[in-house]
N, C-alpha and C positions, 0 to 999 in steps of 0.2 A: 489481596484482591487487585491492588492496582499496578504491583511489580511487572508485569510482562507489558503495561503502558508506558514504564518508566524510562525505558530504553528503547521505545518506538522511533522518537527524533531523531535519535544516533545513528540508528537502523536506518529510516529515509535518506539522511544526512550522505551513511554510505552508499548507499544504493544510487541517488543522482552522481556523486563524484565518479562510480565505475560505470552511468549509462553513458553509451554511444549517441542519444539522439540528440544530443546538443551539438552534433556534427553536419545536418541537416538545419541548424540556426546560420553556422558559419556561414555555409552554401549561400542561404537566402540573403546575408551580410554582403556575402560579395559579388550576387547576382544584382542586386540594390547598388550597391557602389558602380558595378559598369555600367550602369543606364540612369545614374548622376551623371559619372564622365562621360560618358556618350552626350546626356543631354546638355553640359558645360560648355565641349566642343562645338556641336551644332547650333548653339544658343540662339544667334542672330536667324538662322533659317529657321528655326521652331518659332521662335518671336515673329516673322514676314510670315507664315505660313498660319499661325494661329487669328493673326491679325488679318489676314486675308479672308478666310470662314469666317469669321467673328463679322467681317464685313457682307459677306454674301449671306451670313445667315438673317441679318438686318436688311438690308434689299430685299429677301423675301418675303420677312414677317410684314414689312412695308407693305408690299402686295396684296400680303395676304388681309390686312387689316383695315388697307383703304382702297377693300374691290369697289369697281365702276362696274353697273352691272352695262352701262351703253355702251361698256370699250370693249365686253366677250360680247354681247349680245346687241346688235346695234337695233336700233328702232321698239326697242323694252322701254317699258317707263319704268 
């Protein structure tokens, strides 16, 4: 009853070692890796550039958080 179970493993076992799609891992491996070293090189301008938004996005929340209603709408209480 369970002989045709027995030999399932070996069976899967072979089956991944002759699939292809572990070819489509590499790819994603080395598509990963060039936009590490892209991001290595550009480092310092990712770093000014993220620090920059990160700045302006706080200037705005500031805005946004302590609105004056006198400075859009002048003579509002």
């Amino acid at each position: 009853m369970l002989m045709p179970y027995r030999n399932a493993p070996r069976r899967g076992i072979a089956k991944l070692l002759r699939d292809e799609d572990g070819a489509g891992v590499v790819e994603l491996i080395m598509i990963i890796a060039v936009v590490i070293i892209v991001a290595i090189i550009f480092r310092e301008y990712l770093i000014d550039l993220v620090k920059t938004l990160m700045g302006r996005a706080e200037t705005e929340a500031n805005d946004i958080f302590n609105y004056d209603a006198n400075k859009h709408f002048p003579g509002s209480k």
